[in-house]
Structures are given as structure tokens and as C-alpha cells.
N, C-alpha and C positions, 0 to 999 in steps of 0.2 A: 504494500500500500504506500502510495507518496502523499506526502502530508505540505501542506506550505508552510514557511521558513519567515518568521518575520525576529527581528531581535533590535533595539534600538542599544549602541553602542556607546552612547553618552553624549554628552557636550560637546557640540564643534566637531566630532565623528561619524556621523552619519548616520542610516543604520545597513541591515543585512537584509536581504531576503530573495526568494526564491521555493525551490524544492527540495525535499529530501524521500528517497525511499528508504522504506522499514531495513532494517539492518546495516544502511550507510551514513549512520548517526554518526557515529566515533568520527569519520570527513568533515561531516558538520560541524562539529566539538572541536575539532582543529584548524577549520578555517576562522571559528570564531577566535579560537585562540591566539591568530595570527596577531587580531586583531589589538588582544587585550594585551600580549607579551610582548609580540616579535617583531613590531616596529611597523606591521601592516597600516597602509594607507587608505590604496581605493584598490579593489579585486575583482576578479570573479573566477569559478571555478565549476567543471564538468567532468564527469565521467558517464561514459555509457560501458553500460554491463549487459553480456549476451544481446546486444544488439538496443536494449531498454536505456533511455536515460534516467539512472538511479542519482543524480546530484547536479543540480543548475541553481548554482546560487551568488550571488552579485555584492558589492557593500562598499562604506567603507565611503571615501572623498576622492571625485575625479580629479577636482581643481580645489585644494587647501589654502589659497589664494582668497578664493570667494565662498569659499564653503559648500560649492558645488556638490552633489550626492552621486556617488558613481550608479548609476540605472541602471535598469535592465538592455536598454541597446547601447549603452557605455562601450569601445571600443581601445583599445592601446595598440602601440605600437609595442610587436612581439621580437625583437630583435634577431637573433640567428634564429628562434622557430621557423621563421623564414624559412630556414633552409630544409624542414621537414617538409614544407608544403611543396615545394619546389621538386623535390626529390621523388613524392606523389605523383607529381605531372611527369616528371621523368620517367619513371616504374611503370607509369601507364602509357606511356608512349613505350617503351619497351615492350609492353605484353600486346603491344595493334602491330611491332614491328617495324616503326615510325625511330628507333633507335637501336642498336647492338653493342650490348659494353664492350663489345671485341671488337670492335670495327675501330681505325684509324681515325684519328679525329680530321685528319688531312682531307679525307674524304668529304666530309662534311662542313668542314672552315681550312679551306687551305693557308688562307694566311697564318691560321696557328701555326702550323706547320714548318717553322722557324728556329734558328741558336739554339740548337738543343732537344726543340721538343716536335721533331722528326716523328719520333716515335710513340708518343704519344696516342693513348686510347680512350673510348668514351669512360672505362669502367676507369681509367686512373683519373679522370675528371672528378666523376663523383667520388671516388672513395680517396680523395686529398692526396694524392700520391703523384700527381702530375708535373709538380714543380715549380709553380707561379704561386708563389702565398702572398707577394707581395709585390709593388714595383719599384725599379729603382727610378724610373724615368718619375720628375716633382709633379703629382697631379694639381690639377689648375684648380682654382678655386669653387667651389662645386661641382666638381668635376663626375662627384660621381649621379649628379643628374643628368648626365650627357650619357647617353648608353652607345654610342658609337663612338663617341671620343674614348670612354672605358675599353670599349672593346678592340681597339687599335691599339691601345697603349699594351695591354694584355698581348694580344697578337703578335707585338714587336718585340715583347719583353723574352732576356735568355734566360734559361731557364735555371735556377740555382741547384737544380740535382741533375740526372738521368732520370724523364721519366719512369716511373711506376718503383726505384729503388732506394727510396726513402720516404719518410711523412711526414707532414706538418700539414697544420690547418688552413685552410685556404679562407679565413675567415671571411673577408671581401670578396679575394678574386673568385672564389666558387662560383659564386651567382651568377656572374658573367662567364664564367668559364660554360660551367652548364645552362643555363638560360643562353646564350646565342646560340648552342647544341639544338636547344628548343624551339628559337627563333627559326634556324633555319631548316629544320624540317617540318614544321607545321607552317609556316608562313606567318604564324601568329605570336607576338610577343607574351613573355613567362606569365603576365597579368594579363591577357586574357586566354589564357588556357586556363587558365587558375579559376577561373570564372569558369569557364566553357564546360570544364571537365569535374570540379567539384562544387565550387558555390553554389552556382542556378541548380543543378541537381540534385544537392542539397539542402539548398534555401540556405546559406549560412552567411554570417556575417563575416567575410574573409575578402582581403584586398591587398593585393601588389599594386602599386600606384592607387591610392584613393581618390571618387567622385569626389569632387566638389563638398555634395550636396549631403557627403557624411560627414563634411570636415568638424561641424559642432560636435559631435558627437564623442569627439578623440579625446580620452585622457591623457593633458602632456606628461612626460617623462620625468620625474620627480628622481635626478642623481642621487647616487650614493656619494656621502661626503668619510671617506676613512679618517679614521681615527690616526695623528699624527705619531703612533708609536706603532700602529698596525705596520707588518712588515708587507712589502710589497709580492705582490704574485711573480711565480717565475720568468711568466714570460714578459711582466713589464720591468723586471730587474732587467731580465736580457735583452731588452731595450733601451732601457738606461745606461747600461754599462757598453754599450757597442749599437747607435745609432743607424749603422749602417748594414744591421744584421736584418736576416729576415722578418726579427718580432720587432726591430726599432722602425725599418722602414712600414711596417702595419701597423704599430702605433702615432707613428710624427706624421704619413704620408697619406694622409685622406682627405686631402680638399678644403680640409675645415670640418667634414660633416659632424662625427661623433663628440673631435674638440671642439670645434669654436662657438659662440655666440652671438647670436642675432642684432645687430647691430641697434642703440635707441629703445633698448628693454632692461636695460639697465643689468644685464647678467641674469635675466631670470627666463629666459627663451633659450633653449640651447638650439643649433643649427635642425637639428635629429628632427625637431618639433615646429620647423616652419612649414608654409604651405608648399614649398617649391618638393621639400623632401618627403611628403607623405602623397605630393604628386607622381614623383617619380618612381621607377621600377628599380629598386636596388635589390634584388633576388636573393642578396647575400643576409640583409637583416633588415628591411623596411615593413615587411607586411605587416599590415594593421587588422585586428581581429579581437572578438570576445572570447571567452575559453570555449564559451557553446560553437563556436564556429572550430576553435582546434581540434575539439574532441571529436567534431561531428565529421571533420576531415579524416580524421586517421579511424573511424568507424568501420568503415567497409572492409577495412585491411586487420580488424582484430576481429574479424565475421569470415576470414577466407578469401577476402577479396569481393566479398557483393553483399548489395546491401537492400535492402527493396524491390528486389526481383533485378538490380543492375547488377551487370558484373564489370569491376574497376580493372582488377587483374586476377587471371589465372594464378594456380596455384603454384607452375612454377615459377613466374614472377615475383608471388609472394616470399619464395623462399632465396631468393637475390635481393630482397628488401631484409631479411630476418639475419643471414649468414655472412661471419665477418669476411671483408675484402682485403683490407687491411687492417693490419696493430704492431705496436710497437710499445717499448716501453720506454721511449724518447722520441716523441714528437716535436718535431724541428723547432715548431712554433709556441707551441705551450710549454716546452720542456716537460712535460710529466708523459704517464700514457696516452697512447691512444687506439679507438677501435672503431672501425666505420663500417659502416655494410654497404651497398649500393645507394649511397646520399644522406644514410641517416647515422646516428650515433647508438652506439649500442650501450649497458649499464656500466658504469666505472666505480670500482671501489679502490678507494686509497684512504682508508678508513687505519688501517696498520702503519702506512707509508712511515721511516723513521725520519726522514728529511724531504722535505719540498711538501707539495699541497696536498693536502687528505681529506679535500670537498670530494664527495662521489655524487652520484647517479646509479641510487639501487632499485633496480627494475629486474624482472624477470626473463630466464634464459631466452625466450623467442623473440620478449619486446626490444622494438627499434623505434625511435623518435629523436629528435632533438631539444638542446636546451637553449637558450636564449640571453642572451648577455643580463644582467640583475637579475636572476633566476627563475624565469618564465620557462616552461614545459609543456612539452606536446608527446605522445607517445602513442604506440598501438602494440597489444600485450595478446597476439593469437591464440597460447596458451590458455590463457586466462578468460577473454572473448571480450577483453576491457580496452577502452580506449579511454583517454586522459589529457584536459589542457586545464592551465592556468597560466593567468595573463595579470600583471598588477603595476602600478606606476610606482611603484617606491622601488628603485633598484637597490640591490643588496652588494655585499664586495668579494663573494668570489666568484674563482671563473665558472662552475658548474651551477649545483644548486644550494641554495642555503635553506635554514630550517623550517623555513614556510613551506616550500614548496618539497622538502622532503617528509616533514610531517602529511602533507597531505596524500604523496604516493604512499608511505607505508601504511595508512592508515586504512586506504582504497584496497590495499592486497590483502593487509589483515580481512576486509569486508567482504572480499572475493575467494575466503576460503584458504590463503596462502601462511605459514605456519613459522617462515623464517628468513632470514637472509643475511645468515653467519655466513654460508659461502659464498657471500659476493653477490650471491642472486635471490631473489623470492624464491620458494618449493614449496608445494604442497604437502 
């Protein structure tokens, strides 16, 4: 039975509400908890269970500014989620045959085809192995609104490995990497496939480049301010200490977008949150969405791949979404692990780790999803038959997830029957 969800949060916070079903109370109990302990702003949060939506619940301040109440059509900008959605359209262009991980990428963009990265394949695209995580060439100032200036700049760039025999995250370049993959075999740009092939056919609130006409709706990006004793994450130490490294050129080398500031806002606009950026298609981390809209994207894919009588992809497509591509336990970019399946992240624990980061992503053996810079999450969990988003404007400081958005995955698996995740993973 689902019950509605109202809770008034206090003074100047807003309140909560939505849905809960019978037995995903303890989710409930934790999102509120976000609120009361863990720093939580404005949120929202879903899960669908065997196919049902067991928890759609919303809260919390869009804009603390005005005092704004984050709604039920409240949207944010999801950061590298992006990159789950994206990797959706991929896998389903894969399973029509509209793409082949093994095929050349020469094939399909010849200009990549350049210094290095000859050899390059679709499947080293998506699984960060391809060797463009950054550029050396100074992008222009907004640059990464310009999707043909990006994609030139990419195309010219040499490549810092051999393809496919090393990793690092392609945080930015991915999106362009794979999104022109996508551009040029459907004819159609990564935002309206993204439409074409989940949104409308889902009804979901999901955008790569946003209308206009959602733009009220957007909860701006509320940074994370660290704590001046908090030590820095590895991969922005190894941009500090060597500017000219893969993770310093990903950090200093982005147009402005992520750093800078909106010029006559007095520091309180960052670039991320203008209209031009939540106009534009950065495939790598722009899309804007509610959690109802993440969870209800990666639905089809924790149901087999169909969803309503559609089928998104066959099953063995599914299991090239599920099974790692690559891993390492020194990813060039982040310095810590890494494991990718075809476009998505698979669970990371570094919960033991004696040195460097020990934020994980404990998900279960089959789930694959992505996490999203301040700790927003999207996943789909086949095993389980569970799919998962949340989406929140108060960014957190590390790279994976932090305790919001981990409280709320363990809490979903405990509710889905799942019993543990000493080994690194959920098990029944």
C-alpha cells in the first residue's frame, strides 16, 4: 500500500512530501534524516521496485535565497548523472545496431582518428580508456557551449596514452567523445535522442540542453564550501601539485564553466547555473532532471530491458551495460580505483583503503549507474529489479557519494530484501 508523505521541516526549511510504499519506510526515515542531520537543502528522491514506484518524494528549499520550497516539478542540475543517461542512449543505439563497441571510431569520426588515437574504439570511448580526459589546447571562454568548437578541439587533441591501455576518467571529454558517436549516427544531437528514446516515452522530466520554458523550475547549484583543514581529494592534489597533468588540465581548463562566476551577481551565480549552460548540451555533466525522471530512466534496464510492453535493449545488450570493461586500481584521473562497464560506473568500495579516498558506491553485483559530482545518483540494480535516483542542490565534498545519498541506497537494498554489503556489494 502507498501512503502520502507530508512532514513540515521547521522554520525557513520547507517541508517534505510525496509517496511512500509499505515496507520503504526506513528510505523515508532517511531522507528525512538528511534533512534534520546531514546538511540536506532542497531534494528529491525515487526508487522503483519490480517495475512499481515504491518512493517519490521531494523537500526541502530550491532557492534558500528566497525561501523558495523545492516542489514536486523542482528540477536540478545532475552533474556527471549525465553521463548515465547518455550511456542509455548509447546501449540502445547498440542493441538497433546504430553502434558496435568494436568498430573503429575512425569509421564513424574520422577526424578523431589523429596523434595517437588511430586506434581507437567505440567501446574505449565509453569505458574511459580512450585517452583524451583532458585538453591541452586553452579552451575559450565558454567554450564548452560551443559543441563543434569542443568537438574539434577533442579531435585535434594527442592522445596522453595508447588507446584502450590505460584509464582515467574522461570527466568532460566523455560526453563529446561519445555524444558526436551519437550525433553522427542518428543525425540527431545527444539531447534529442535523450528525448526521443527515453523522456517522451517515459513522460519524464529529463533534459540535455533545457527549454526555455523549464528554466523557472531549476534548483541553482548551492557549492560545497570545504572546511579549511579538510584535506584535498586526490585528484585535485594532482592538480595542484602539476598543473599540467591530466587532472590539473581538467580542473584549470574548462572555459570558466564549473569555476567561474557570473559576472554582476555578486558571487552568488556560478557559470554551471546560467541560462546559456543549462541551454547547452554538455553530455559530460549538464543534464537537468528530478530523481523521478533518473529512476524512471534506468527502469527498463533493472526490468530486463522493457518496460510497458517496450523493449529498450535486449538482453545481451543488457549484459554490456552490467559487465566490467574496464578497472584499475589507479585511474589516471582520480588516482584511486576505477570500474566502468559500457558508459556506466559500477559499485566502488574503499571503505578499508589505508591511504587516499575511502568515499564508495555500494551497490549490488549487477547494478551499473553513475554518480554525479556533490553526490547525486542514478543506478539500475537487475538483480534486485530496483532502479534509483536522487538529485539535490547542496553539493557535498567528495568525489563519489557522501552520506545522504549512501544512507538512502542502503537503506532501499535493506527494503529490497538485500542482507549485506561487507563484500563490497549488496547479497541477499
Amino acid at each position: 500500500m502507498t501512503e502520502q508523505v507530508f512532514v513540515d521541516l521547521g522554520e525557513n526549511l520547507g517541508s517534505l512530501n510525496g509517496t511512500c510504499a509499505s515496507g520503504f519506510e526506513p528510505v523515508l526515515d532517511q531522507f528525512i534524516e538528511n534533512f534534520r542531520s546531514r546538511g540536506e537543502i532542497g531534494a528529491s528522491a525515487c526508487i522503483t521496485f519490480e517495475g512499481e514506484t515504491v518512493l517519490d518524494v521531494w523537500g526541502g528549499l530550491a532557492k534558500p535565497t528566497d525561501l523558495s520550497q523545492w516542489e514536486n516539478a523542482t528540477v536540478a542540475m545532475a552533474f556527471s548523472c549525465t553521463k548515465g543517461v547518455v550511456a542509455m542512449v548509447a546501449n540502445i543505439l547498440i542493441d538497433r545496431g546504430l553502434l558496435d563497441p568494436y568498430q573503429p571510431v575512425a569509421e564513424i569520426w574520422p577526424e578523431f582518428a589523429c596523434k595517437g588515437k588511430e586506434t581507437a574504439t567505440v567501446r574505449m570511448m565509453l569505458d574511459h580508456t580512450v585517452g583524451v580526459p583532458a585538453l591541452r589546447a586553452q579552451i575559450k571562454p565558454d567554450g564548452y557551449y560551443d559543441w563543434n568548437y569542443m568537438c574539434d578541439l577533442i579531435a585535434a587533441e594527442e592522445a596522453f596514452w595508447i588507446p584502450g591501455s590505460m584509464q582515467g576518467y574522461h570527466a568532460t571529454t566523455w560526453g563529446w567523445n561519445v555524444g558526436e558517436l551519437i550525433r553522427r549516427v542518428t543525425g540527431r544531437t545527444v539531447g534529442a535522442n535523450i528525448q526521443e528514446l527515453l523522456s517522451e516515452p517515459m513522460g519524464l522530466d529529463l533534459w540535455c540542453g533545457l527549454p526555455e520554458e523549464i528554466e523557472p523550475r531549476v534548483a541553482p547549484v548551492i557549492r560545497h564550501i570545504p572546511d579549511d583543514n579538510a584535506p584535498l581529494s586526490p585528484m585535485v592534489q594532482a592538480a595542484m601539485d602539476n598543473p599540467d597533468s591530466p587532472a590539473g588540465l581538467l580542473v584549470f581548463n574548462d572555459g570558466g564553466w564549473q569555476s567561474g562566476i557570473t559576472p554582476g551577481t555578486d558571487g552568488l551565480l556560478s557559470k554551471v547555473d546560467e541560462r546559456a549552460s543549462h541551454a547547452a548540451e554538455i553530455p559530460g555533466g549538464n543534464a537537468i532532471m528530478n530523481a523521478r525522471g533518473l529512476a524512471g530512466a534506468y527502469r527498463p534496464f533493472a526490468l530486463g530491458g522493457s518496460y510497458q510492453g517496450k523493449k529498450y535493449v535486449g538482453s545481451d545488450t543488457l549484459v554490456g551495460m552490467e559487465e566490467v570493461s574496464s578497472a584499475s586500481n589507479y585511474n589516471m584521473l582520480t588516482q584511486g580505483r576505477g570500474c566502468f562497464t559500457l558508459g556506466f560506473m559500477k559499485g566502488s568500495d574503499n571503505r578499508r583503503q589505508r591511504s587516499g579516498r575511502t568515499d564508495s558506491i555500494l551497490l549490488g553485483r549487477r547494478a551499473f549507474g553513475h554518480p554525479g559530482a556533490g553526490g547525486s545518483m542514478g543506478f539500475a540494480d537487475p538483480e534486485a529489479g530496483m532502479s534509483f535516483g536522487y538529485i539535490m542542490n547542496q553539493m557535498g565534498g567528495t568525489m563519489a557519494l557522501n552520506d545522504r545519498g549512501n544512507s538512502l541506497i542502503e537503506a532501499a537494498y535493506l527494503a529490497a530484501g538485500f542482507k549485506s554489503n561487507s563484500s563490497g556489494f549488496w547479497v541477499k
